[in-house]
N, C-alpha and C positions, 0 to 999 in steps of 0.2 A: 428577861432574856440576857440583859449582861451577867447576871449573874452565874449562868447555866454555860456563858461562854466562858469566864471566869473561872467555874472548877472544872470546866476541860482543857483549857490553856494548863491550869497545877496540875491537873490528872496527867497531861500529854509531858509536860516539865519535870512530874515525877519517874515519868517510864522512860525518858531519857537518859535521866541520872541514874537509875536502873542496870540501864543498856551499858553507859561506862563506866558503871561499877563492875559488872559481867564481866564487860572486854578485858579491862584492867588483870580483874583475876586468874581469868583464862589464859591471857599471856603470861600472866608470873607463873601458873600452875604447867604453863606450855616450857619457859624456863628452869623453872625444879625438877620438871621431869629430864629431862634431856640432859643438866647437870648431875643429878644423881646419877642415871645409866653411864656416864662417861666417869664418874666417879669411883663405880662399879669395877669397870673394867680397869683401871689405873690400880686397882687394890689385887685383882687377878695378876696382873703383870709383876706387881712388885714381889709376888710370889714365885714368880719365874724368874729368876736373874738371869737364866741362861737367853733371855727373849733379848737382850741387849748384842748377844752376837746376831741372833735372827737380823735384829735392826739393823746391825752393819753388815750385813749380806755375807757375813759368815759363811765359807764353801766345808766348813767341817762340823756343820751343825748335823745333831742326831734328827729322826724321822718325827719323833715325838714333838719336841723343840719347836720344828720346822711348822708341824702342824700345828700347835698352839699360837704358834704368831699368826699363822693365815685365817685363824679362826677370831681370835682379837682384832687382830687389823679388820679382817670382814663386820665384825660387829660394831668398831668404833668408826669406820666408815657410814655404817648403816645410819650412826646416831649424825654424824655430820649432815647424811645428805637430808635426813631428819628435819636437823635443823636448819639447812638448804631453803627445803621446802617450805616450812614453817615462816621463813621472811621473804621468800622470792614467791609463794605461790597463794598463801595464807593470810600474810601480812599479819602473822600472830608475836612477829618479830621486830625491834625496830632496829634501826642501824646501827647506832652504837652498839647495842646487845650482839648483831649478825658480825662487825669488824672485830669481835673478839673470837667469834666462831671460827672466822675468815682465818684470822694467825693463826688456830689452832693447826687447821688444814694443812697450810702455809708448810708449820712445823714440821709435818708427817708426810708432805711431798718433797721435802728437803732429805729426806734418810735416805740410805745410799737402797737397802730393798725394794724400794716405792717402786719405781720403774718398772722391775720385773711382776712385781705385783699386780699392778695397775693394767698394765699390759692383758693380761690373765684374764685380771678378774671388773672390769669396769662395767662389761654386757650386762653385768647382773643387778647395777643403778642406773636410778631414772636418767634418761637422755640430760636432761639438761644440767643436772647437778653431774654427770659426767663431763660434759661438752666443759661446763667451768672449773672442772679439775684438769680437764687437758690445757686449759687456758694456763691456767696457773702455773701448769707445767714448762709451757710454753714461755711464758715471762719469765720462770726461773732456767729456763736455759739460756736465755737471753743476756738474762742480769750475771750468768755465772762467767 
């Protein structure tokens, strides 16, 4: 009988270590993905130099121009709240990994465009990764 408890104790110890082998991976492969896609897009923009007037809210940018940034901003928004989610709703994130996310945001609600942006287009992410971009908006009005 001990013995039979003995290899389900190893059997049970092994499917643990298993389980945090899994997690472990799933979160780096949750981090790879999310940094390639923003990688992605950083490679898109450097091909548009003209996106740096878009980002200073530029009043004499062309239609095309205009469009490409809204379409970028939308998608490297998308991968934010991505990652949002990923640590606030998932927990496939942990902190330290989420406070580098956190500045990235940070970064991109500091550009003089964000505002009218944001204004526009927030309906379109989850309430609560919205709610903590207003925040943040908030504090940097604060702090300014």
């Amino acid at each position: 009988m001990n013995s039979q408890l003995s290899v389900m104790q190893k059997s049970i110890d092994l499917g643990l270590q298993t389980l945090k082998i899994m997690d472990r991976q799933l979160k780096s492969q949750v981090s790879s993905d999310l940094t390639s896609k923003l990688n992605g897009y950083n490679q898109v923009e450097m091909a548009y130099p003209d996106l740096d007037e878009f980002y200073s809210n530029s009043p004499s940018l062309n239609h095309k121009v205009r469009h490409v940034g809204s379409l970028l901003t939308d998608m490297r928004f998308a991968v934010y709240e991505e990652a949002f989610v990923q640590h606030h709703v998932h927990g496939f994130m942990d902190r330290a990994g989420w406070k580098v996310w956190q500045r990235l945001i940070q970064h991109w609600i500091e550009k003089p465009f964000f505002v009218s942006y944001w204004h526009e287009g927030k309906g379109f992410f989850n309430e609560s990764f919205s709610r903590f971009v207003d925040e943040l908006m908030s504090k940097e009005e604060i702090d300014s």
